[in-house]
N, C-alpha and C positions, 0 to 999 in steps of 0.2 A: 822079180824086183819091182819094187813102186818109181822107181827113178820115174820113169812118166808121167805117172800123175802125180809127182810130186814137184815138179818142173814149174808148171803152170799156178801151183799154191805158193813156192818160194815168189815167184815175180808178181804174187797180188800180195804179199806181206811185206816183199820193198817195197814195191809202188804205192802203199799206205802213206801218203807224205803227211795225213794229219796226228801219223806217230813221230818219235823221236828215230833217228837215226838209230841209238841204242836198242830203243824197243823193239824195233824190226829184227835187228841183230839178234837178239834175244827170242823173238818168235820163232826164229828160222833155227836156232836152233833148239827150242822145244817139238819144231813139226820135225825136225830131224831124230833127236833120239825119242821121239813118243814111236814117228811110225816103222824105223828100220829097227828091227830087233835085237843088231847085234851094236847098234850108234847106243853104249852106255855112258858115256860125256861126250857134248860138243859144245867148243869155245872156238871163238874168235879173239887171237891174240894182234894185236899191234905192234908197231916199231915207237918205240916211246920217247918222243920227241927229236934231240940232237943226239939220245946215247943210245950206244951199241947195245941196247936190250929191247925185250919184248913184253908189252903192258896188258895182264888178259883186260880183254871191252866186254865180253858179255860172254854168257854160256849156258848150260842147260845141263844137267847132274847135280851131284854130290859138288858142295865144295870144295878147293883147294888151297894150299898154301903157295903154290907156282902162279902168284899174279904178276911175277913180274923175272923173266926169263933173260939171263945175259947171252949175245950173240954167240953161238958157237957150243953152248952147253946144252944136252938134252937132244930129243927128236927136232922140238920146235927152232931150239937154238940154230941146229944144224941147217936147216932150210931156209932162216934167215940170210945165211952166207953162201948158199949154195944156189940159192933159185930154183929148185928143183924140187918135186912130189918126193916124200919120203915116205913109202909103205915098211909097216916091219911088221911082221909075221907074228915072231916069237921076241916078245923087249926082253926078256933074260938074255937073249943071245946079243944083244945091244952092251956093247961095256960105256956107253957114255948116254944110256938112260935116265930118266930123271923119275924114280919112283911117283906116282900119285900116288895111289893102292895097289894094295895087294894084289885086289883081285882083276887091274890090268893084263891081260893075254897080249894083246895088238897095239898097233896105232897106227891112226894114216893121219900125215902133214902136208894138205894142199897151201903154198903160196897164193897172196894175193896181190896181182897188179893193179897199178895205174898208173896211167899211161907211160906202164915200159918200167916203171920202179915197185919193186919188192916192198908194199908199207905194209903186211901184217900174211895172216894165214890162220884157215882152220884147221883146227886140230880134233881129231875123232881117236879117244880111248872106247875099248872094246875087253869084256869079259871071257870073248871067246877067242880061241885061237887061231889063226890064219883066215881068218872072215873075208877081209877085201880083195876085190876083183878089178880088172883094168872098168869096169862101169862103176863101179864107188869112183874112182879116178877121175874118170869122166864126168860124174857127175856135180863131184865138186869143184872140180875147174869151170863148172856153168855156175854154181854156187856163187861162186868167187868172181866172175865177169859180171854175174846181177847186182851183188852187193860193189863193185869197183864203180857201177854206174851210178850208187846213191851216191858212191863217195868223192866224185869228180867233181 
């Protein structure tokens, strides 16, 4: 797994402050699904203001019609309300899925802190089936500590 050297590339694309906040977000995740093979969309969704949904901010794939996610519906929805990592294996076995494509297998939803409050989370769709391991886990809760640091 590249998690290693891909550590040290995520924290020089934050710490580019003569980009946008956005672009970064955006870089990270193009260096995400270019170099892990099985990352075929990754987004960074947000908490969208005072309302109970989630706004996508940036991402890297195919686009989508889910820019904008109510709390509690979907993977993402789900971890909005839960604060917790949500790995799923197989999304057909999900009854409160929220289709992107067809050709979705997977998905993992890391939450993102600051300080102490749930404002957004990455979301990684996957082509293959049961791909993520406790180090995808791991890795994007470092993901998600680098990017909470732009966002403080």
């Amino acid at each position: 797994m590249p998690f290693d050297k891909l550590r040290p590339q995520v924290e020089d694309i934050l710490n580019t402050k003569e980009l946008s906040v956005d672009h970064r977000l955006t870089q990270v995740c193009e260096l995400l699904m270019e170099t892990i093979p099985y990352y075929d969309w990754v987004g960074f969704y947000f908490k969208n203001g005072d309302k109970e949904e989630l706004k996508l901010r940036s991402f890297a794939g195919e686009p989508t019609d889910h820019d904008i996610i109510p709390f509690g519906k979907g993977i993402c929805g789900q971890v909005a309300i839960s604060n917790e990592n949500f790995v799923v294996p197989d999304v057909k076995a999900q009854n409160n899925y929220i289709a992107c494509s067809i050709h979705v297998k997977a998905e993992i939803v890391v939450p993102l802190f600051v300080n102490g409050e749930n404002i957004g989370q990455i979301d990684i769709d996957s082509h293959t089936p049961d791909p993520f391991s406790k180090e995808d886990e791991r890795f994007l809760e470092f993901v998600n500590e680098k990017v909470a640091e732009i966002l403080e």
